[in-house]
N, C-alpha and C positions, 0 to 999 in steps of 0.2 A: 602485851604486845607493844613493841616498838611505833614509833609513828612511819618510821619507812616501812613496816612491815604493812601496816593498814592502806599506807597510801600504793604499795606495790599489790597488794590486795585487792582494793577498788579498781585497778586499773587493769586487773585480772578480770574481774567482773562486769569491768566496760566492755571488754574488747569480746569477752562470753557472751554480751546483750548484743552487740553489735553484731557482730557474728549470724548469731538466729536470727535476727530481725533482717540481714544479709539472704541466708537462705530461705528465709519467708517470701520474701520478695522473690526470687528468682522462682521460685516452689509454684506461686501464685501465675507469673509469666508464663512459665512452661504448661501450667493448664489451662492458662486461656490459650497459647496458642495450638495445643491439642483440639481444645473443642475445636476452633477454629477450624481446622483440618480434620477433624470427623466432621463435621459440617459441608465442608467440600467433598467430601467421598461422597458421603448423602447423596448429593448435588451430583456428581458426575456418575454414581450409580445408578441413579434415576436417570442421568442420561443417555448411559450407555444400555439401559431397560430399553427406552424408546427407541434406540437406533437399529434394535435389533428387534423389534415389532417392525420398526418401517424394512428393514430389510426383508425378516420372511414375508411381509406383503408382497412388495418388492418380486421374490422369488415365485410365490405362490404361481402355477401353470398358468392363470385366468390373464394375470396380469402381462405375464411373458408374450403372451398370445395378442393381447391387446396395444403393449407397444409396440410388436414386430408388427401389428396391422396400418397403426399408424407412422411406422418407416416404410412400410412397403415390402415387408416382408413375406415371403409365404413358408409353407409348413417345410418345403427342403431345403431355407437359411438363401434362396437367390430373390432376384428381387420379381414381386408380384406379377409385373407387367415386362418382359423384355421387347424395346421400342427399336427396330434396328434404327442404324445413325440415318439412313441415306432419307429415312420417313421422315418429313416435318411439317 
């Protein structure tokens, strides 16, 4: 072999080293920021778990019953007490 042949050679096999060690790096990036991001679904599937416990509390009959008592509600949706205006 030639010497430009070796030195065209090596410089084959730089830019082959360089290369994978290019897509190592990228390879390595893209799975940390995966986990990252299954990390957060975790996180907001647990969240979105508990907002939907606090909702059917929330809806459950006992509860419904209990705010409307505390707005003043009674069981036909008008309000508990009707106080005509001219009374005060």
């Amino acid at each position: 072999m030639t010497i430009p042949r070796v030195v065209g050679l090596l410089i084959v096999l730089v830019v082959i080293g360089i290369a994978a060690v290019a897509m190592r790096v990228e390879q390595a990036r893209h799975a940390r920021r995966i986990q990252e991001l299954q990390f957060r679904q975790t996180e907001l599937r647990q969240q979105i778990w508990g907002q939907e416990m606090e909702l059917a509390r929330l809806r459950a009959p006992g509860m419904i019953r209990q705010r409307a008592g505390r707005l003043g509600l009674n069981a036909g949706g008008g309000p508990a007490q009707e106080v005509s205006p001219d009374r005060r």
